[in-house]
C-alpha positions as a printed Julia matrix, in Angstrom:
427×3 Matrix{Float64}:
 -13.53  41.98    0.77
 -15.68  42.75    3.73
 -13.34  44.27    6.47
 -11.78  47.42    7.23
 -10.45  48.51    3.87
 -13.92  48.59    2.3
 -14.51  51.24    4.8
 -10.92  53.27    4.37
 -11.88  53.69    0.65
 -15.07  54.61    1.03
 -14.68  57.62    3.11
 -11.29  58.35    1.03
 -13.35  58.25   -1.91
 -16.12  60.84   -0.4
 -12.9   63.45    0.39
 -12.0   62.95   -3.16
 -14.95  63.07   -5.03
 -18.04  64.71   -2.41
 -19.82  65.21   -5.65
 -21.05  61.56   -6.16
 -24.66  60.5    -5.72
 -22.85  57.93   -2.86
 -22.01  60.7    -0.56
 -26.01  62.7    -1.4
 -28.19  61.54    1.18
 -31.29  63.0    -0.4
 -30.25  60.55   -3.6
 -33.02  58.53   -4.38
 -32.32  57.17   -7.76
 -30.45  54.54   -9.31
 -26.79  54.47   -8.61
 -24.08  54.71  -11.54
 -23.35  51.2   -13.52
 -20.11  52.5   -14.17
 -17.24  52.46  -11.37
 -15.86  55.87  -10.51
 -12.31  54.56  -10.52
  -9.94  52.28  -12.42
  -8.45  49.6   -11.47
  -4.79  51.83  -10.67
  -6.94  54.37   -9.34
  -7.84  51.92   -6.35
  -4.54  50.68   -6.21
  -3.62  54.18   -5.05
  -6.01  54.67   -2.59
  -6.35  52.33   -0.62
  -2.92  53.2     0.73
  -3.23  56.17    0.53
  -6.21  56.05    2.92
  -4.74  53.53    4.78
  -1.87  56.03    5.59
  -4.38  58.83    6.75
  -6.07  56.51    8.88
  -2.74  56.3    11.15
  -2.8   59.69   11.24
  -5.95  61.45   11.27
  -8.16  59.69   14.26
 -11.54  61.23   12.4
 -11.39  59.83    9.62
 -10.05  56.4    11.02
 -13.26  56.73   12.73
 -15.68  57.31    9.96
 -13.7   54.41    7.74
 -14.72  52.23   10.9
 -18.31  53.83   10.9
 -18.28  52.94    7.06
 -17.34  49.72    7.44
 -20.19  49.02    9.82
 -22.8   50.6     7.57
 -21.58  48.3     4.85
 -21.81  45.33    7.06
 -25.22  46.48    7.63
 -26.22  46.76    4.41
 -25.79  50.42    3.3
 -27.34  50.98    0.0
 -24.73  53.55   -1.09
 -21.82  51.78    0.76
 -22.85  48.53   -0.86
 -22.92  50.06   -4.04
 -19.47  51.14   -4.08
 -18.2   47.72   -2.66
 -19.75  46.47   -5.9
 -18.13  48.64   -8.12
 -14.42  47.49   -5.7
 -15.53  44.0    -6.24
 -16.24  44.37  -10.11
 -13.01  46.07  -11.12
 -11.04  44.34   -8.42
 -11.87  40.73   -9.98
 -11.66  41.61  -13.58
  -7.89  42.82  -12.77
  -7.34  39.2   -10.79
  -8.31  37.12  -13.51
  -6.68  38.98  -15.87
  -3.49  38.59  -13.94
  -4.39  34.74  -13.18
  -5.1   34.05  -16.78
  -1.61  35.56  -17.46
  -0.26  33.09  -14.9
  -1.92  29.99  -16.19
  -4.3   29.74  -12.44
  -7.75  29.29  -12.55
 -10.35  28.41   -9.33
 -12.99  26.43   -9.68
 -14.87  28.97   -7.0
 -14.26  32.97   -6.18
 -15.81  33.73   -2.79
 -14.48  36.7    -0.15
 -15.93  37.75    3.3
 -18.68  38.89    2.39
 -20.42  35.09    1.08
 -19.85  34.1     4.89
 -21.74  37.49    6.07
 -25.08  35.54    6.3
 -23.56  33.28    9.12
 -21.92  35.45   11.23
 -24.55  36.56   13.61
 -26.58  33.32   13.84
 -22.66  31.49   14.52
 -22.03  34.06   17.39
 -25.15  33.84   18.95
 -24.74  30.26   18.94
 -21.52  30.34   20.69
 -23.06  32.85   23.3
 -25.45  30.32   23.63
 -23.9   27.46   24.03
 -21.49  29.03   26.62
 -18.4   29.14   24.26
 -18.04  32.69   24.1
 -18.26  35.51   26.74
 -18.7   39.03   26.64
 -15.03  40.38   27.75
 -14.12  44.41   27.78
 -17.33  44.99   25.57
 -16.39  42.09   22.7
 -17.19  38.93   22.75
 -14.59  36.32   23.12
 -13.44  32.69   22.83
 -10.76  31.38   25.08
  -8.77  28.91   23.05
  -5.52  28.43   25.75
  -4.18  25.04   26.4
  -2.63  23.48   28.64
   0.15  21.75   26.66
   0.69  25.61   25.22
   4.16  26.99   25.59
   3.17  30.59   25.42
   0.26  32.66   26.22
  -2.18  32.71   23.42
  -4.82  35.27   23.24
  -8.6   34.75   23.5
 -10.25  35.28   19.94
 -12.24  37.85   19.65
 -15.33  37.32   17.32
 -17.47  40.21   17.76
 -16.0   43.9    18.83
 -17.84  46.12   21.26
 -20.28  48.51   18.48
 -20.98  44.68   16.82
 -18.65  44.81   13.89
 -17.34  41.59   12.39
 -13.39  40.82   12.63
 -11.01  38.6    10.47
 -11.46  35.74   12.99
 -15.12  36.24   12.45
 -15.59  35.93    8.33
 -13.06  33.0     8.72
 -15.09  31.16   11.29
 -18.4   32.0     9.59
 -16.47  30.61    5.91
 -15.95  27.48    7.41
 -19.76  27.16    8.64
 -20.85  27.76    4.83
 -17.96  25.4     3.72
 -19.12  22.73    6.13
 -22.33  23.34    5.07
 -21.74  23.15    1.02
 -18.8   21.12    1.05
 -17.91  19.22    4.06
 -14.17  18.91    3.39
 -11.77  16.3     4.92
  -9.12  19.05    5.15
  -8.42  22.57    5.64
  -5.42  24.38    3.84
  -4.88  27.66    4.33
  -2.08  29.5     2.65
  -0.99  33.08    4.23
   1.42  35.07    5.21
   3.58  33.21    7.76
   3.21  36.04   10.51
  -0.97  35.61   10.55
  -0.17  32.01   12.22
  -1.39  33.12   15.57
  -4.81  34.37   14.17
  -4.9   30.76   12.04
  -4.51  29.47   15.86
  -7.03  31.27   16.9
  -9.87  30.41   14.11
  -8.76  26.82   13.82
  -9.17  26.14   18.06
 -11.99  28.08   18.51
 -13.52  26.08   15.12
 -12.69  23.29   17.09
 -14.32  24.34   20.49
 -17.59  25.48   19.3
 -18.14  22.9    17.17
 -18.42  24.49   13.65
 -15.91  21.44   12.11
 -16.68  17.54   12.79
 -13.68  16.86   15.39
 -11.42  14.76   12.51
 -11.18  17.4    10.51
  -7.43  18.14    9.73
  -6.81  22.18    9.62
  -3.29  23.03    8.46
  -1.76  26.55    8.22
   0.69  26.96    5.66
   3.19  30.09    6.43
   4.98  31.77    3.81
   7.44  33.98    3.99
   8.15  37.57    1.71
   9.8   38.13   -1.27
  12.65  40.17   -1.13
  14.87  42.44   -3.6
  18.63  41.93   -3.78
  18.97  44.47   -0.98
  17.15  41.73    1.46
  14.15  44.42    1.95
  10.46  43.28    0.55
  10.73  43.84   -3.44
   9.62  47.05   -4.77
   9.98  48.85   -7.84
  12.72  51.18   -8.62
  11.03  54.34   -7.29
   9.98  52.16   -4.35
   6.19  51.39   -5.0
   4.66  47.6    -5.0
   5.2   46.17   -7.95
   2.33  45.32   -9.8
   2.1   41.3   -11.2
   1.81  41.6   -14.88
   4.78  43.95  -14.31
   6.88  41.14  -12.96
   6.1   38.97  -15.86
   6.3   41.37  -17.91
  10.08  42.2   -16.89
  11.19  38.43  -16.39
   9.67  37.51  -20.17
  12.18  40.33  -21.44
  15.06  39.16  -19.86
  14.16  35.31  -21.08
  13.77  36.69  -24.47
  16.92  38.59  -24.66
  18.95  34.81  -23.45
  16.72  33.16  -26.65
  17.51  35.61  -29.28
  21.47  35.34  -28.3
  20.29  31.68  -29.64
  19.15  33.14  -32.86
  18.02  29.2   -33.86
  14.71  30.67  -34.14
  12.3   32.86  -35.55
  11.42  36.43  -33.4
   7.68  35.51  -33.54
   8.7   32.31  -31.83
  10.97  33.67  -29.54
   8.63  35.9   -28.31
   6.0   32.82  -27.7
   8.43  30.79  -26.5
   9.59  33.66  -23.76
   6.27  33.96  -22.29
   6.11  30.25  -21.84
   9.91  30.33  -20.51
   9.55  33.31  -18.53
   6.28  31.96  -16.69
   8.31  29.01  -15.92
  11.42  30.79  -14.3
   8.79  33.13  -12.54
   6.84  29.94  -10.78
  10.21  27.97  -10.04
  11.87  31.18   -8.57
   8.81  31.13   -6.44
   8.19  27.08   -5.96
  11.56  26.02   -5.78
  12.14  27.85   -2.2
  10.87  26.31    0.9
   7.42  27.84    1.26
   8.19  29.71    5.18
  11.24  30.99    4.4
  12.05  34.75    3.27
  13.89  34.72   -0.75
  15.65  37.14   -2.62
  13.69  37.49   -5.76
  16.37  38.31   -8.8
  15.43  38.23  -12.37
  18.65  37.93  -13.51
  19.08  34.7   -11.65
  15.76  33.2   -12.14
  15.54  33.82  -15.88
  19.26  32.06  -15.96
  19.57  28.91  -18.47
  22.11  27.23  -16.09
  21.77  26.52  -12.41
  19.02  25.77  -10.2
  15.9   27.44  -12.73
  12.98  26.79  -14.26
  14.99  27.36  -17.86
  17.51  24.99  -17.24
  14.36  22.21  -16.22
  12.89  23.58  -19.42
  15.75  23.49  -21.67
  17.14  20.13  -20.39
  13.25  18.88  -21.41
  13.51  20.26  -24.83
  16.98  18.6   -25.44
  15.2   15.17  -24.84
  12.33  15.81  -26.67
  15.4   16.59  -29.87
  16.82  13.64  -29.27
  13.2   11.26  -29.44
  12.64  13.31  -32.36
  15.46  12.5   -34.03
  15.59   8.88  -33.19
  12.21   8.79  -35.18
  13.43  11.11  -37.83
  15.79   8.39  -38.51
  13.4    4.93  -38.6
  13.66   4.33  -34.45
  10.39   3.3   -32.82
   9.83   3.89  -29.43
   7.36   0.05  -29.31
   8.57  -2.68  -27.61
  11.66  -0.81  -25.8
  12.89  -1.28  -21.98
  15.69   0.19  -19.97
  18.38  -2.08  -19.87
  20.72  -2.74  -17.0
  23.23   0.47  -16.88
  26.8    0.15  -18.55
  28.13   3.49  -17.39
  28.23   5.48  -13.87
  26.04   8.36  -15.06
  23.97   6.05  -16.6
  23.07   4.19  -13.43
  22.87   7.48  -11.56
  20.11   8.68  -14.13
  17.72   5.81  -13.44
  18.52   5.46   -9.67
  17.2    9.54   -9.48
  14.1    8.14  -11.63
  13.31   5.48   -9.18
  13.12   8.34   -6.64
   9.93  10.08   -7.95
   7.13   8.34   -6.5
   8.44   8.97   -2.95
   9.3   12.5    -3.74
   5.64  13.25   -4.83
   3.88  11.81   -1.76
   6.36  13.56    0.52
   5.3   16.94   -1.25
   1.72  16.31   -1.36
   1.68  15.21    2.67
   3.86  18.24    4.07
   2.34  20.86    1.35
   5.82  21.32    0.03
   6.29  22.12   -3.88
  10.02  23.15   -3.43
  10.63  19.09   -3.12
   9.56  18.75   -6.45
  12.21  20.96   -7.22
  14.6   20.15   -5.77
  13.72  16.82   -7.58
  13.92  17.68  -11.25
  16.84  19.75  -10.51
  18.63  16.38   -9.72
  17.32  14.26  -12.43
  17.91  17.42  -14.84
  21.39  17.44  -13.34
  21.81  13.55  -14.19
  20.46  13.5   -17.62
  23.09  15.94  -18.57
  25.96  14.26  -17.53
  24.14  11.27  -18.99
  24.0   12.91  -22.09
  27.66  14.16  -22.19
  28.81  11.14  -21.38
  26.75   9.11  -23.78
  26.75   8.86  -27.75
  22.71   8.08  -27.33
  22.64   7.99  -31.22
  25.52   7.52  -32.12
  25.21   3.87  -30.35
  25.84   1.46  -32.7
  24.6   -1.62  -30.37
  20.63  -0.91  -31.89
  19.32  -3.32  -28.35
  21.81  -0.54  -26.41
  20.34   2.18  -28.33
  16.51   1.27  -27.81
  17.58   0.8   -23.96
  19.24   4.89  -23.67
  16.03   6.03  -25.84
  13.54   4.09  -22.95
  15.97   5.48  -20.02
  15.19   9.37  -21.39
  12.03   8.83  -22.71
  10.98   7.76  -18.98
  13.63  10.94  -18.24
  11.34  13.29  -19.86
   7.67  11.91  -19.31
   8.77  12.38  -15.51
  10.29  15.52  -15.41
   7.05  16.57  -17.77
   4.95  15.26  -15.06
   6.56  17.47  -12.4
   5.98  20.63  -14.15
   2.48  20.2   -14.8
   2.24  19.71  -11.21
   3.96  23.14  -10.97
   1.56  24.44  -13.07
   4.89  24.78  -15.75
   4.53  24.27  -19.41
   7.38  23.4   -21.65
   8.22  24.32  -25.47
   8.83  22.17  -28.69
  12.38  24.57  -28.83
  14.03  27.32  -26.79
């Protein structure tokens, strides 16, 4: 929130609207309370600005000059950032709350602006960083390096802050506030040789205690069927509650083919569904690699989906509540040895899950929890098919099937929370 594009729509807000007390350097009141844009207004232009940067060297040049005024603390250009800021988080949230994410903090660039020129200074000082071509850089080659690798450049020549910079200068204030015993960052896999950069020259000057584990995790981009980034039909970026939108219609047109329940349920019950195939789609591929994102496919109740996870946990959750329906108690129960192949298969998969959650929480890798519940999903149905579970007439046999898929579902309930996936009562 504190780079470049602050300073592209500033100046393409001045050529679109000259008239506002921002651009009137004889203004001397108190600037507007009210933003003056919306939310899709900024959506268009920023890239829009962007665009004309790439093409029109002036005004790349003011956006820059923009940029350093707000770093300097412009009052107008500060004021406008505000009013970015303001509308900018209210549409996040909104879009997070729709998603089920919330963060304990919200802090951009800009917190870490009060460190920046103290940090640099420091590193000057200290003999870390040099001036080079007019910026001032950090060498951060090694010698076990394969390839060359760049110095890091932490101030430009006119004294503007970079990427590298705010990064740096947000892990002063987070070694400051928080002192963390790790560092994850999660970006776009091709940003892994600035993530180099920051984390080495973190190391060299100093700014993180030398045990301090810094990991990059890459992703990769989200593609349409055509294997191009996913856009929307007339080829704009799609906007989030879009997606959702789209992928909750297509879940609720599968459920009312169902017709077992009520529309006012169906429609609940899609959002919750729809969520779920939208964060599996997502999870359930390996985090660097490029996926084609298809709604048909996702929103799928068969296959390798968050439905199928979903509706294979609501089919257990019938069962146990028929079992209880009919005088079964679920007290005093264990899993008894396994009679039948599918059976055995079931609770060797369960045995499994321990393992499968420490290897996902040490290599920062979701899509092996996955991969996970898509196998035990996998066994429980052929469990199931292959099993009269109530029909049982052995009652020790039968309390020994209900403790094999009650442990079934508490674990594959477990794994979707992790997800951040709720489940329904019915689909």
């Amino acid at each position: 929130d504190w780079g470049l594009q602050m300073g592209l729509i500033i100046e393409e807000l001045r050529d679109r609207k000259p008239e506002l007390p921002y651009f009137d350097a004889s203004f001397t009141g108190e600037y507007p309370k009210e933003a003056p844009f919306t939310i899709a207004e900024l959506e268009e232009i920023y890239p829009a600005a962007s665009a004309k940067s790439k093409e029109d060297e002036a005004f790349a040049k003011r956006a820059h000059e923009a940029t350093l005024k707000l770093q300097n603390g412009d009052k107008a250009c500060r004021a406008i950032w505000n009013h970015i800021m303001t509308v900018s988080k209210k549409d996040l949230k909104k879009n997070y709350d729709n998603l089920n994410v919330s963060f304990d903090l919200w802090k951009g660039e800009s917190d870490a602006q009060p460190y920046i020129d103290e940090m640099v200074d420091k590193m000057v000082d200290d003999g870390i960083a040099y001036e080079s071509q007019g910026a001032t850089v950090v060498d951060i080659a090694e010698d076990t390096d394969t390839k060359e690798l760049p110095p890091c450049i932490v101030r430009k020549s006119d004294g503007a802050a970079l990427y590298a910079t705010s990064d740096l200068a947000t892990i002063v204030e987070r070694e400051k506030l928080y002192k963390p015993d790790t560092y994850i960052y999660l970006a776009d896999k091709r940003q892994e040789l600035h993530f180099t950069q920051v984390f080495r020259t973190a190391k060299k000057a100093g700014i993180v205690r030398p045990d301090v584990n810094m990991t990059f995790v890459g992703f990769g981009t989200m593609n349409g069927k055509d294997g191009k980034p996913f856009k929307t039909r007339s080829g704009g970026v799609m906007r989030l509650e879009h997606l959702i939108a789209d992928i909750d219609n297509a879940v609720l047109n599968k459920i009312k083919e169902n017709r077992s329940v009520s529309d006012e349920e169906a429609e609940e019950t899609s959002k919750i569904v729809g969520l779920a195939a939208l964060k599996y789609g997502d999870l359930s591929n390996q985090a660097s690699k490029d996926y084609v994102f298809d709604i048909d496919r996702f929103a799928s109740f068969e296959g390798n989906t968050g439905p199928y996870i979903l509706y294979t946990i609501v089919r257990i959750k019938s069962i146990l509540a028929k079992y209880k329906e009919n005088g079964g108690s679920s007290e005093n129960i264990n899993i008894l040895p396994a009679k039948e192949a599918s059976e055995k298969t079931l609770a060797l998969s369960l045995i499994k899950f321990s393992d499968v959650i420490e290897s996902a929480y040490k290599d920062n890798a979701p899509h092996r929890i996955c991969q996970y519940i898509y196998e035990v999903s996998n066994e429980f149905n052929g469990f199931y098919h292959n099993t009269k579970i109530l029909a049982e007439e052995n009652e020790e046999q039968k309390k020994g099937y209900i403790a094999l898929i009650t442990l079934t579902k508490n674990i594959l309930e477990t794994c979707t929370d992790l997800l951040g996936i709720k489940c329904p009562d019915r689909m």
